[in-house]
Structure formats: structure tokens, C-alpha cells
C-alpha positions as CSV (number, residue, x, y, z in Angstrom):
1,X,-3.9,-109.0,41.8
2,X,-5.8,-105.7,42.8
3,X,-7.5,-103.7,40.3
4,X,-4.8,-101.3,41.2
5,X,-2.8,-103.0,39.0
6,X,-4.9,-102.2,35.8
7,X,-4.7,-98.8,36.7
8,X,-1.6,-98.4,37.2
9,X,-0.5,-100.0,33.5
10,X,-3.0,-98.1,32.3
11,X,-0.9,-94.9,33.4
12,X,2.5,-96.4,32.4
13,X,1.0,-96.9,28.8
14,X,-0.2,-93.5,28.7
15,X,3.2,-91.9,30.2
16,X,5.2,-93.6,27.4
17,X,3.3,-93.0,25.1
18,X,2.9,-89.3,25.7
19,X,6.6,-88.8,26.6
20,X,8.0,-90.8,23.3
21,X,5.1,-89.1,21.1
22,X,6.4,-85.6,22.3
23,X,9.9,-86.5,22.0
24,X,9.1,-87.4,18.7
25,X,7.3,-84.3,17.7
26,X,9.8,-81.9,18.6
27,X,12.8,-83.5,17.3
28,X,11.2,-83.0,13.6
29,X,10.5,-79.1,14.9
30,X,14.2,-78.7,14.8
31,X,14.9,-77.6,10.9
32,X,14.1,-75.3,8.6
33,X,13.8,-71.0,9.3
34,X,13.6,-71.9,13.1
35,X,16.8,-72.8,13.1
36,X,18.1,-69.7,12.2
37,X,17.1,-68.1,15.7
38,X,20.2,-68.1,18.6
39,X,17.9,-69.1,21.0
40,X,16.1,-72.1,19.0
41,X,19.9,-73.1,18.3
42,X,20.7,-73.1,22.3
43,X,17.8,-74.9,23.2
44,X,18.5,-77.8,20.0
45,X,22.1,-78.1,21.0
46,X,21.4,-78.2,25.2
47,X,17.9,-80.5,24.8
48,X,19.7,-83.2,26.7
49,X,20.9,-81.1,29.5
50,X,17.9,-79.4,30.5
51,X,16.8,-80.8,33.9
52,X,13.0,-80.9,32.5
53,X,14.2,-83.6,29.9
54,X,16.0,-85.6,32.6
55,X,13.1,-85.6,34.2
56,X,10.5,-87.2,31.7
57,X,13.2,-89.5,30.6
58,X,13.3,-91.0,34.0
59,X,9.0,-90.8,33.8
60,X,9.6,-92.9,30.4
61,X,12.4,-95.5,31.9
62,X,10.5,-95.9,34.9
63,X,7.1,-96.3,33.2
64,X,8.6,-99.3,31.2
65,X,10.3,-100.5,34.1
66,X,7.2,-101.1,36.7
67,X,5.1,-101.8,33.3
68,X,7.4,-105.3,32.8
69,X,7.4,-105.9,36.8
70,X,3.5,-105.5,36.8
71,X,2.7,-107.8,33.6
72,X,5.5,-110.6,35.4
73,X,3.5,-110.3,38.7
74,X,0.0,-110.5,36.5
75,X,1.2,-113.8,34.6
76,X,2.0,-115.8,37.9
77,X,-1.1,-114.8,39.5
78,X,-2.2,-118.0,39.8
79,X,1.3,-119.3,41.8
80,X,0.2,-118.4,45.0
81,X,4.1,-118.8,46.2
82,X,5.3,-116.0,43.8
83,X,7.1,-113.4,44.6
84,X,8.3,-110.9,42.7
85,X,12.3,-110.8,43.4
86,X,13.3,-108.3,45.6
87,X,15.9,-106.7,43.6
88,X,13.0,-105.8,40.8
89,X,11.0,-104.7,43.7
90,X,13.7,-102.8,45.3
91,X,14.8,-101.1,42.3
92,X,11.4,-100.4,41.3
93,X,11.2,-98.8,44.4
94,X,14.3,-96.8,44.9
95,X,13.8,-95.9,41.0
96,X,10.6,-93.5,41.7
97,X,11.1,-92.6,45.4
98,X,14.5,-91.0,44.9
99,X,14.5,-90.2,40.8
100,X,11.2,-90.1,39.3
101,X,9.3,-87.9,42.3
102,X,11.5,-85.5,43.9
103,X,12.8,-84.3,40.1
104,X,8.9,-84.1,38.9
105,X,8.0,-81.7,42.3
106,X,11.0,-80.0,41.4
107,X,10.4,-79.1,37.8
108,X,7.1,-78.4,38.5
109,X,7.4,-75.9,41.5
110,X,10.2,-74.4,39.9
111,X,9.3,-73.8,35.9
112,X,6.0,-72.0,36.7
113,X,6.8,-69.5,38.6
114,X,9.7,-68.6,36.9
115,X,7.3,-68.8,33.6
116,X,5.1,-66.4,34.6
117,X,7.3,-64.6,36.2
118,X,10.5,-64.3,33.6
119,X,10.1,-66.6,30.9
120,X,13.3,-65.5,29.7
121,X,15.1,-66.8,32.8
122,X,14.4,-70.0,31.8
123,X,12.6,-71.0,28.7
124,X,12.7,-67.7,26.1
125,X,9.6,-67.0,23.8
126,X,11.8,-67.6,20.7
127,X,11.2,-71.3,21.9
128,X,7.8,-71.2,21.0
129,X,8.9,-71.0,17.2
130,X,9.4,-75.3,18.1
131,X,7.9,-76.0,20.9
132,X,3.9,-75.8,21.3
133,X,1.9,-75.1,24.5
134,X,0.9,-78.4,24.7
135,X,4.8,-80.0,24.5
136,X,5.8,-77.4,26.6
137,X,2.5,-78.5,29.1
138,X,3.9,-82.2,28.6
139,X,7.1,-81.4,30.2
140,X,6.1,-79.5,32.5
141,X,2.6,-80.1,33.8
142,X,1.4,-83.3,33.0
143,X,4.4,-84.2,34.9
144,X,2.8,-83.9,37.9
145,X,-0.6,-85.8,37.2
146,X,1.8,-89.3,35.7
147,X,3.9,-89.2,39.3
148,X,0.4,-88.8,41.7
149,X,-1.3,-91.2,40.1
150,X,1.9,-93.5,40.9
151,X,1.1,-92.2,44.4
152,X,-2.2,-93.3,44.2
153,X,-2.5,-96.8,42.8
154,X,0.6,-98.5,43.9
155,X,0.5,-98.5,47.9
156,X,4.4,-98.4,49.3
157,X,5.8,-98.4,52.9
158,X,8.2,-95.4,54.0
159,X,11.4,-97.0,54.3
160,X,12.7,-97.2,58.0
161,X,15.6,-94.7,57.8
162,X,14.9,-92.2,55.4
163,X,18.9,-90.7,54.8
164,X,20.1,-92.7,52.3
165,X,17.0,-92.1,50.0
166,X,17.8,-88.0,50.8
167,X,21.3,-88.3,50.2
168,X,20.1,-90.6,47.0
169,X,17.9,-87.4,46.0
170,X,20.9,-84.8,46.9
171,X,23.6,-86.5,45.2
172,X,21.1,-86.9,41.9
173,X,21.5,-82.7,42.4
174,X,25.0,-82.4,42.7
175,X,25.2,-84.2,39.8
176,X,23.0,-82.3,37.5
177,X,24.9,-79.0,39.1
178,X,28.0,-80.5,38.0
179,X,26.6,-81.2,34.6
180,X,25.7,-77.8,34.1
181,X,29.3,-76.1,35.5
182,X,31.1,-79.0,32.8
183,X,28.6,-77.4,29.9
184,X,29.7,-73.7,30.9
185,X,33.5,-74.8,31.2
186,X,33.5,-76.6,27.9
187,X,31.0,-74.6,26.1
188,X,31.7,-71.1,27.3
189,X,27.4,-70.9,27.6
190,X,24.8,-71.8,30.5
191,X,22.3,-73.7,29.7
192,X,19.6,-72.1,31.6
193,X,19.8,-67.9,31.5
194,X,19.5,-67.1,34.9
195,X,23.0,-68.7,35.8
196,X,24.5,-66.0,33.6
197,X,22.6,-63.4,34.8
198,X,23.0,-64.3,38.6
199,X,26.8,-65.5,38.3
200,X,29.1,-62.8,40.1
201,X,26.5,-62.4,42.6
202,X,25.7,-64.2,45.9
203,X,22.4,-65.0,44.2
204,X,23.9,-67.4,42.4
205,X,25.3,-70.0,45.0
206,X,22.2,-68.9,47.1
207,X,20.1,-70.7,44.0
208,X,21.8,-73.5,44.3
209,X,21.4,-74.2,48.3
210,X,17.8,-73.2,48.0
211,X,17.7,-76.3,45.6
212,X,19.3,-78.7,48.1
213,X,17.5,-76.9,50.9
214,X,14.0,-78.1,49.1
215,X,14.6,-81.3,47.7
216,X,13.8,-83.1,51.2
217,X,10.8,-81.4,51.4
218,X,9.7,-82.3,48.0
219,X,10.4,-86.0,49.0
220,X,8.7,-86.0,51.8
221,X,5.5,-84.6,50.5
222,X,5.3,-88.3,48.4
223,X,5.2,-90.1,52.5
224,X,2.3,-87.3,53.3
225,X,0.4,-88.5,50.4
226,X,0.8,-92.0,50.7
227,X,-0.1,-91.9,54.4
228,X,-3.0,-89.2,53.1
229,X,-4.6,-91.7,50.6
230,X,-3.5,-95.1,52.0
231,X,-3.6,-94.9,55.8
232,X,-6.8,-97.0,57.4
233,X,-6.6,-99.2,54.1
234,X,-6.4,-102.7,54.9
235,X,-6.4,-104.5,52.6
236,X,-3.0,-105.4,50.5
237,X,-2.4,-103.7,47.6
238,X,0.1,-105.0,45.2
């Protein structure tokens, strides 16, 4: 077993960790004269919608996943003949190439700029009454760092045909969009700003195909930096 290995568990200890302590934290934030603010109440009632939460949910499910496939390959190091079953390895796999990365790019490119640009459009100062800088840099920064360093210690090979993965990824989109039109319909609210301040303009469906326009993009940029960091490596890297 490669030293890789260590690393890696090392960064799957750390990701749950982070995620489940932040989790934690800002769940008790939710009480008390905050709660009095329409804009604390939005975010407390549409916490499990929000794309960004998606997001570091599959960082945490994934970290615990390839930390129990790691430990099962470490224990039967010495059985030369083992293998670690193919549908954990597949799994593992499919798991980060078509969940885990594309949705980290994605919440990364897409929260900063509109941050910095319009915070209101997506994440409204009266948030900042129960969410700190440094949960709000969780979510939204360290991100990016916990899926690289995936990147980076765990070598994988491009799969041969690369259109189911992409439809994987697109269909993961359509179904967050139609998350957020069955929140509207029921609700009578969107859960991000924007939508209802784009909606009656062609802006609005213009956002969405900009979304699916990117995504492939995104997931290809995980195959440049794989070839980037692994290519001329010879030796096997489990």
C-alpha cells in the first residue's frame, strides 16, 4: 500500500470532521433574536435545499465511503491476491467523478463571484447574524482544497467513454433544478434570490443553460489534473 494511502485518510478524517463540526455549529446558531430576521428564517427553513449543502454532504458521504474502502484494502495488505471488489471500487469511483467534483467546481466558481459581486443574490448579509466567515469559508472554499487533494493522492484512469459520466453529472442538475421549481410551487418562495429577480426574463432560463453548458467543462478539468499531476508516473498507485 502506497503512502498515498495515508494521505489520503488523512484528508477524509479531516473532511468529516470539518464538515460534521460545521454542521454542528450552525445548527445551534439557529435560536434565539436571530431568528426573528426574514432572511435568517429563509435560510433555516431552505438549509437542505441549498446546492452548497448538497454539496459538502456528498464531500462527508464520500469521505466515509473511500475512508472504509481504504482501511479494507490496508488490512489485507498482506494477501497479495486481494482485491478490492469492483463494485466498491466502481462506486467509489463513479461517487466523486460525477457527484463529489463537478458540484465542488460548481459551487465554487459560482458563489464567489456572485459574493463579491451581489451578495444579496445569493447569500444576504442578514446571514452573517448565524453564519461566521469561517462556516461560510467551509462551504464554500475549503471545498475546493478536500476535492484536489482527492485529485492528488488517489491516481484514477479516465473512463473510456466519457457520456454516461456527463449525462451522470447533467441529470444530478436537472434534478437539483427540479428541486428548486417543487420548493417555489409548494412554497410560493425561491430559495436562492436571484431566481425571483430574474424570473419573467430570458435571464432566467439563460442561467439555467449556462449551468448545463459548464458542468462538462468543470468535469473535465478533474482528467486535466489527473493527467497534469500523474502522467509519466510509473509506478501503481492504489
Amino acid at each position: 500500500m502506497s503512502h498515498h494511502a495515508y494521505l489520503r485518510i488523512l484528508g477524509y478524517v479531516t473532511t468529516i470532521a470539518l464538515h460534521v463540526s460545521n454542521i454542528t455549529v450552525m445548527m445551534t446558531s439557529f435560536h434565539g433574536e436571530p431568528m426573528k430576521n426574514a432572511y435568517v428564517r429563509h435560510f433555516s427553513e431552505m438549509q437542505f435545499f441549498f446546492f452548497t449543502c448538497w454539496t459538502f454532504f456528498f464531500q462527508t458521504v464520500y469521505a466515509i465511503f473511500a475512508l472504509y474502502t481504504d482501511v479494507l484494502t490496508l488490512k489485507n495488505t498482506d494477501n497479495k491476491l486481494y482485491e478490492l471488489p469492483k463494485l466498491l471500487a466502481g462506486a467509489r469511483d463513479a461517487f466523486f467523478t460525477i457527484m463529489v467534483y463537478p458540484s465542488t467546481i460548481l459551487v465554487f466558481t459560482v458563489f464567489w463571484p456572485f459574493f463579491y459581486y451581489d451578495r444579496s443574490l445569493l447569500f444576504p448579509a442578514d446571514i452573517d447574524l448565524v453564519i461566521s466567515k469561517t462556516s461560510n469559508h467551509i462551504m464554500h472554499t475549503y471545498i475546493l482544497p478536500i476535492a484536489i487533494w482527492e485529485v492528488m493522492f488517489r491516481r484514477r484512469k479516465p473512463p473510456k467513454s466519457h457520456v454516461w459520466h456527463i449525462l451522470g453529472v447533467e441529470a444530478l442538475a436537472l434534478t437539483y433544478f427540479s428541486v428548486l421549481f417543487f420548493v417555489h410551487a409548494v412554497k410560493g418562495v425561491w430559495i436562492y434570490p436571484i431566481f425571483g429577480i430574474l424570473k419573467g426574463s430570458i435571464l432566467f432560463y439563460l442561467f439555467f443553460l449556462a449551468i448545463l453548458a459548464v458542468l462538462p467543462f468543470m468535469y473535465f478539468t478533474q482528467w486535466t489534473l489527473t493527467s497534469l499531476l500523474w502522467e509519466g508516473k510509473k509506478k501503481k498507485v492504489y
